[in-house]
DOLUM-444246 format. One line per field, with one value per residue: residue number from 1; chain; z, y, x of N, C-alpha, C in turn. Coordinates in steps of 0.001 Angstrom, whole numbers. Last residue first. Layout:
<atoms>
seq <- (NUM / ...)
mol <- (A / ...)
n_pz <- (Z / ...)
n_py <- (Y / ...)
n_px <- (X / ...)
ca_pz <- (Z / ...)
ca_py <- (Y / ...)
ca_px <- (X / ...)
c_pz <- (Z / ...)
c_py <- (Y / ...)
c_px <- (X / ...)
</atoms>
This chain:
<atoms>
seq <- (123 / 122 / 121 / 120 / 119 / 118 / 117 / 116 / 115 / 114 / 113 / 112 / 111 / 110 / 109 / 108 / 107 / 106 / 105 / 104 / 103 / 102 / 101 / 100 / 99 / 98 / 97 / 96 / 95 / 94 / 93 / 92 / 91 / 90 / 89 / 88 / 87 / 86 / 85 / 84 / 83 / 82 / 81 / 80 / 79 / 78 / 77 / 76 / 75 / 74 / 73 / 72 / 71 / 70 / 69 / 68 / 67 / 66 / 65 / 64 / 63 / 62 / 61 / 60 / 59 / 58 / 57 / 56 / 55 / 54 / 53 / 52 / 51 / 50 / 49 / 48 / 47 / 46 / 45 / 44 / 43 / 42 / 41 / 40 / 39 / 38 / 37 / 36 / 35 / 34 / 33 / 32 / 31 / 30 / 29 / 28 / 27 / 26 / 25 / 24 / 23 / 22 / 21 / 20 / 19 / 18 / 17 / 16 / 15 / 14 / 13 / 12 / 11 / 10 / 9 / 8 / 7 / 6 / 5 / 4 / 3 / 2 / 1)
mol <- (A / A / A / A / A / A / A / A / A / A / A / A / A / A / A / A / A / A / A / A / A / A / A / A / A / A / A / A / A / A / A / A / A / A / A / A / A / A / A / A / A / A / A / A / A / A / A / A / A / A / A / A / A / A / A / A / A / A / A / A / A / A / A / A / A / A / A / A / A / A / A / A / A / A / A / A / A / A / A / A / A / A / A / A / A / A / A / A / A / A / A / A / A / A / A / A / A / A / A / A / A / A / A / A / A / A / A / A / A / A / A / A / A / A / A / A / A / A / A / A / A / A / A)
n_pz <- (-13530 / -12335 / -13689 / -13642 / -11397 / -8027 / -4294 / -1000 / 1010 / 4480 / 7303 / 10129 / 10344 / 9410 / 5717 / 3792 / 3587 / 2458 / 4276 / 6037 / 3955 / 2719 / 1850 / -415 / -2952 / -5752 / -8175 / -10013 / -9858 / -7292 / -7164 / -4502 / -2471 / -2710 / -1901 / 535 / 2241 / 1823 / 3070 / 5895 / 6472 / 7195 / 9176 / 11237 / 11249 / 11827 / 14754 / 15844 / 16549 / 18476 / 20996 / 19931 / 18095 / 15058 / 14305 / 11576 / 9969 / 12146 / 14174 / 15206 / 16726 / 15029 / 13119 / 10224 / 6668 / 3504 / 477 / -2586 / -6145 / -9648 / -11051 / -8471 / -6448 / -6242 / -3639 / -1801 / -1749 / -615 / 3024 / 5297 / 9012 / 11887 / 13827 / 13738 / 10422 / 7169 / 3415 / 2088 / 2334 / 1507 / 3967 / 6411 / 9619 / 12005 / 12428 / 13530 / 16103 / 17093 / 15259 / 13674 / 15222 / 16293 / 14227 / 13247 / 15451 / 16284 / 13650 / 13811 / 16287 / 15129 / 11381 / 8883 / 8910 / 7757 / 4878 / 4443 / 4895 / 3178 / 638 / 938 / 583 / -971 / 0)
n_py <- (15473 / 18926 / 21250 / 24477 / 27268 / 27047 / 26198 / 25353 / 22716 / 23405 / 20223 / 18827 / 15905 / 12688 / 12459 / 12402 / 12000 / 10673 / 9536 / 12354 / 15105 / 18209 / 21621 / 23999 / 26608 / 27852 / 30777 / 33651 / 35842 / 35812 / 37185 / 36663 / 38828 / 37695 / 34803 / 35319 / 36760 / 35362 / 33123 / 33957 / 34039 / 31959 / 30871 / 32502 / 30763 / 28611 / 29308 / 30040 / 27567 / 26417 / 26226 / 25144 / 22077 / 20033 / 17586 / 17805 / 18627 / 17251 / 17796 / 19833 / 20949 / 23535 / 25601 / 24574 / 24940 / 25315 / 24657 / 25454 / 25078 / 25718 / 23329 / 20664 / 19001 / 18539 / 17860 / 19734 / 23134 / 25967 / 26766 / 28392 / 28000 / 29661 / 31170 / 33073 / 32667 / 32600 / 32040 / 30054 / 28370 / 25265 / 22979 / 21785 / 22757 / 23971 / 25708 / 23931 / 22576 / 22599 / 21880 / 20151 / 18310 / 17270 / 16121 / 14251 / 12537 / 11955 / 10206 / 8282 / 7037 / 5757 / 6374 / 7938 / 7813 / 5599 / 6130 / 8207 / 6508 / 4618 / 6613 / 7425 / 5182 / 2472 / -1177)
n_px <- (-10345 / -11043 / -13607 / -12595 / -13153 / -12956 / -13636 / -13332 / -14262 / -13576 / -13957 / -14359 / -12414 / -12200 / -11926 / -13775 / -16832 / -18690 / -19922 / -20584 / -20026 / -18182 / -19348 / -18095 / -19126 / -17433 / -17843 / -16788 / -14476 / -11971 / -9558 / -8202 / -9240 / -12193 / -11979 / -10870 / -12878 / -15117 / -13648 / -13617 / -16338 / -16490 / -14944 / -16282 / -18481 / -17547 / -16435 / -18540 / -19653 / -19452 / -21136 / -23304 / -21376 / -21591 / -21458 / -22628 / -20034 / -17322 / -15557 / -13162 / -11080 / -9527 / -9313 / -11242 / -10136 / -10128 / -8581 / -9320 / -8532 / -9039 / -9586 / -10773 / -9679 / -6149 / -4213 / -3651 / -5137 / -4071 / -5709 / -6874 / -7606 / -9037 / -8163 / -6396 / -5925 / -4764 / -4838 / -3128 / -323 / 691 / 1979 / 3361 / 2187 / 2542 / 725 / -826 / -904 / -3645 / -5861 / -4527 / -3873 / -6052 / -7400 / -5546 / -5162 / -7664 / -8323 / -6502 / -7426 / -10052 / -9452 / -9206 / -6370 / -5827 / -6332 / -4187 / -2164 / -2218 / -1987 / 600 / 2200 / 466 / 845)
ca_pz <- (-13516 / -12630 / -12490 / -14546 / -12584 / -9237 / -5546 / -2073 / -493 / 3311 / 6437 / 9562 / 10235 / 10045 / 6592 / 3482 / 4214 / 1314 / 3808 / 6209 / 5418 / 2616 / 2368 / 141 / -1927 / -5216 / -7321 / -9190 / -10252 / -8867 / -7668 / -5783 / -2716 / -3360 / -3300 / -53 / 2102 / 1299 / 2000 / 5023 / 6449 / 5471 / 7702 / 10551 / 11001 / 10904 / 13778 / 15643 / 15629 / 17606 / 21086 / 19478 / 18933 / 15250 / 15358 / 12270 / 10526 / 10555 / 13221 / 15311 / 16617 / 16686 / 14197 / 11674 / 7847 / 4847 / 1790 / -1497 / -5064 / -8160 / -11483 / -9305 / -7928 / -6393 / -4973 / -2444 / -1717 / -1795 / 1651 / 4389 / 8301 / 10731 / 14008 / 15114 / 11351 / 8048 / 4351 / 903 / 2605 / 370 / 2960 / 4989 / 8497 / 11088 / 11859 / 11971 / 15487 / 18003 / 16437 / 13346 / 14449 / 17215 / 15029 / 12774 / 15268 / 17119 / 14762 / 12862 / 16442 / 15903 / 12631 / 9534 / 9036 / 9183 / 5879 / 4279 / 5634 / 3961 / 1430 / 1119 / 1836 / -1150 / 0)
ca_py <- (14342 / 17777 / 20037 / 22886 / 26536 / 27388 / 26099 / 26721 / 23263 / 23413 / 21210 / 19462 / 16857 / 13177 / 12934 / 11549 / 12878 / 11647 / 8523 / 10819 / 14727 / 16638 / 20905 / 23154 / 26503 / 27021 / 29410 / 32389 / 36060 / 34996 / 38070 / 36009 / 38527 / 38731 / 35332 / 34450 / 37723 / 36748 / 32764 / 33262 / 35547 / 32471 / 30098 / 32588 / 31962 / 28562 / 28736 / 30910 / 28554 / 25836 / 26900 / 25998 / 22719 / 21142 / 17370 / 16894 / 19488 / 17226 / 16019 / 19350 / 19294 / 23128 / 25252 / 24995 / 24579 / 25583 / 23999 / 25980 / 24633 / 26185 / 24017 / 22029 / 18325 / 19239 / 17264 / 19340 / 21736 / 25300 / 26634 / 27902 / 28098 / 28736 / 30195 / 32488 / 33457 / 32623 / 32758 / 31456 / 29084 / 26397 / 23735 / 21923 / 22014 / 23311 / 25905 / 24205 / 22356 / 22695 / 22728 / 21536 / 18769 / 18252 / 17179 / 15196 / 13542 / 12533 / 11494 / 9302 / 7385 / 6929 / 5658 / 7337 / 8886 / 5500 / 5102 / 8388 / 8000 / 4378 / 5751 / 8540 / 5699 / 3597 / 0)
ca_px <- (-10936 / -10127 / -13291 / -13416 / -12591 / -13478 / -13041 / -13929 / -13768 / -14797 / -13388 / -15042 / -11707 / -12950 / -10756 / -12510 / -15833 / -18347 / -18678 / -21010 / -20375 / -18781 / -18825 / -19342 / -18030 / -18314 / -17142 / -17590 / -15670 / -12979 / -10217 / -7563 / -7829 / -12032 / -12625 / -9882 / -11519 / -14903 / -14304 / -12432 / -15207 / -17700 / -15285 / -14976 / -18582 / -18293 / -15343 / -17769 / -20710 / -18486 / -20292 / -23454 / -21541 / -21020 / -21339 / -23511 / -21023 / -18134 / -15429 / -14491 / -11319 / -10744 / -8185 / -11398 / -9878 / -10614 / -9255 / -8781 / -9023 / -7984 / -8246 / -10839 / -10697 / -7249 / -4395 / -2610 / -5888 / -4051 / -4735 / -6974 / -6270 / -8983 / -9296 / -6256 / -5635 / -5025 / -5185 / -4281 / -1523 / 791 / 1293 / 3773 / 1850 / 3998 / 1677 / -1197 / 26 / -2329 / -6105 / -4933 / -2858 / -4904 / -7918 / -5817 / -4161 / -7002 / -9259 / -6642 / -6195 / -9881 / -9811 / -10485 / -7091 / -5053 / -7021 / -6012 / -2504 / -2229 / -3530 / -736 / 2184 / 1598 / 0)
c_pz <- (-13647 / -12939 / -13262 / -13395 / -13082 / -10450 / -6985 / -3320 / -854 / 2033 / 5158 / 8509 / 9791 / 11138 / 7772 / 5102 / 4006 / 2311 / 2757 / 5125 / 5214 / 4045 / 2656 / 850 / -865 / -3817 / -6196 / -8396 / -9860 / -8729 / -8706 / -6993 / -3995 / -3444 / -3612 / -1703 / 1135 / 1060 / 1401 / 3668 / 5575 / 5755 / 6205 / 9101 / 10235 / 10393 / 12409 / 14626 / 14934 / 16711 / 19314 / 19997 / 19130 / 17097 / 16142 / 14251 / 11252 / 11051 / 11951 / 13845 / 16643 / 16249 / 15279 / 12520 / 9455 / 5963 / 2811 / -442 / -3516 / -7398 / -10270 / -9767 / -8790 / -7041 / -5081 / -3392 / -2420 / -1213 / 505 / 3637 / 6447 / 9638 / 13268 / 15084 / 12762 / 9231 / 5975 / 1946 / 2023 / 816 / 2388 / 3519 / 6859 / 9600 / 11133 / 11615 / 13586 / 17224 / 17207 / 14471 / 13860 / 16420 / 16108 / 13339 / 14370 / 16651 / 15121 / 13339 / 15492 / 16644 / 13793 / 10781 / 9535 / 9537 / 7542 / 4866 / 5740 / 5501 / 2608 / 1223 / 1912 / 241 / 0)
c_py <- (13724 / 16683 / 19582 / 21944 / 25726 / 27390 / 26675 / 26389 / 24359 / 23460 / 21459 / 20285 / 17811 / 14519 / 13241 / 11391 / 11918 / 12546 / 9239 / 10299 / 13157 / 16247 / 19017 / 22144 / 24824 / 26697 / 28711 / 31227 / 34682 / 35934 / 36822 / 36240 / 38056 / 38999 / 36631 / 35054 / 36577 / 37167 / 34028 / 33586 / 35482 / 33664 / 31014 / 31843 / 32350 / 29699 / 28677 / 30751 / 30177 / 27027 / 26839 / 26763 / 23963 / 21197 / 18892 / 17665 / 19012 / 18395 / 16333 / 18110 / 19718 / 21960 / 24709 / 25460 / 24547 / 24600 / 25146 / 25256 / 24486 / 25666 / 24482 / 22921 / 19077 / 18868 / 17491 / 18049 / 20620 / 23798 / 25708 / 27861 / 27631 / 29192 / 29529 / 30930 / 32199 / 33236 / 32285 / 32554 / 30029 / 27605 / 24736 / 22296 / 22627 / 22306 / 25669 / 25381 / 22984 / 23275 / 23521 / 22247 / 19821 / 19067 / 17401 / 16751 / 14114 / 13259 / 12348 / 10272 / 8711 / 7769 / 6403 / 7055 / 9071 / 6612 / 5008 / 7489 / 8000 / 5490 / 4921 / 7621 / 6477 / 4138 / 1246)
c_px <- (-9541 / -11088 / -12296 / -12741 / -13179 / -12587 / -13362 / -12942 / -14554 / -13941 / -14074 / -13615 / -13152 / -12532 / -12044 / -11891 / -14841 / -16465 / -18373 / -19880 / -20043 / -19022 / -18569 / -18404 / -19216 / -17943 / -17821 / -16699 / -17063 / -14209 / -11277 / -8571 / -7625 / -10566 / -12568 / -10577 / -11170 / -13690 / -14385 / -12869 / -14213 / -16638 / -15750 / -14251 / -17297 / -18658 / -16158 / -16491 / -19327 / -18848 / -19091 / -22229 / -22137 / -22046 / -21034 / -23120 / -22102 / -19123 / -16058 / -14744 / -13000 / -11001 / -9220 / -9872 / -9736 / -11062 / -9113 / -9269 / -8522 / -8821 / -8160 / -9704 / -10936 / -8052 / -5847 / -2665 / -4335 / -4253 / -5153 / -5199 / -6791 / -7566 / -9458 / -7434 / -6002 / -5147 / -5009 / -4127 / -1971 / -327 / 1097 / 2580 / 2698 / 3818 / 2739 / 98 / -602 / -1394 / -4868 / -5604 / -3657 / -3896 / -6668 / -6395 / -4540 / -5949 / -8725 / -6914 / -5830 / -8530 / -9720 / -10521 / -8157 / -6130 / -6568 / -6995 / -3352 / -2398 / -3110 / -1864 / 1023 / 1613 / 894)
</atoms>
């Protein structure tokens, strides 16, 4: 098995859980990625294998799992989400785009995070 699915399946479980959600709650600094935007509450960047010519992940800093499990204390990281989203679409100047999120076995990673993307889909 290559190493990145073995990531992506380690990811699922609840060991996954844990270090994903700490690693962006704790540790998003030392993540090796290409950032659009951030700040104290969420972190976007370039998506590092994209379904859309450009495609931006957003990203809580807060272990939360999906939107099912959001908190009304969590409401602030979702907020800071759509802020992201203004400041990232008007910075890289699209004109459209899409922005959404996956739940239940559409979620790869149990990590709440949103694709804002635009362009033609990869395939």
């Amino acid at each position: 098995m290559k190493l990145g699915k073995f990531l992506f399946s380690m990811a699922k479980t609840p060991i996954g859980d844990y270090i994903v959600g700490t690693t962006f709650e704790s540790l998003s600094g030392a993540l090796p990625v290409k950032r659009v935007y951030e700040n104290d509450i969420v972190i976007a960047f370039w998506h590092p294998k994209p379904f859309w010519e450009q495609h931006v992940l957003i990203v809580p800093k807060k272990k939360i799992k999906n939107v099912v499990s959001l908190q009304d204390s969590d409401m602030v990281y979702v907020n800071e989400v759509f802020k992201a989203v203004k400041i990232i679409v008007e910075q890289l100047n699209w004109k459209e785009y899409t922005l959404l999120v996956n739940g239940g076995d559409r979620q790869e990673v149990n990590q709440m995070h949103f694709h804002l993307c635009t362009g033609k889909e990869l395939n």
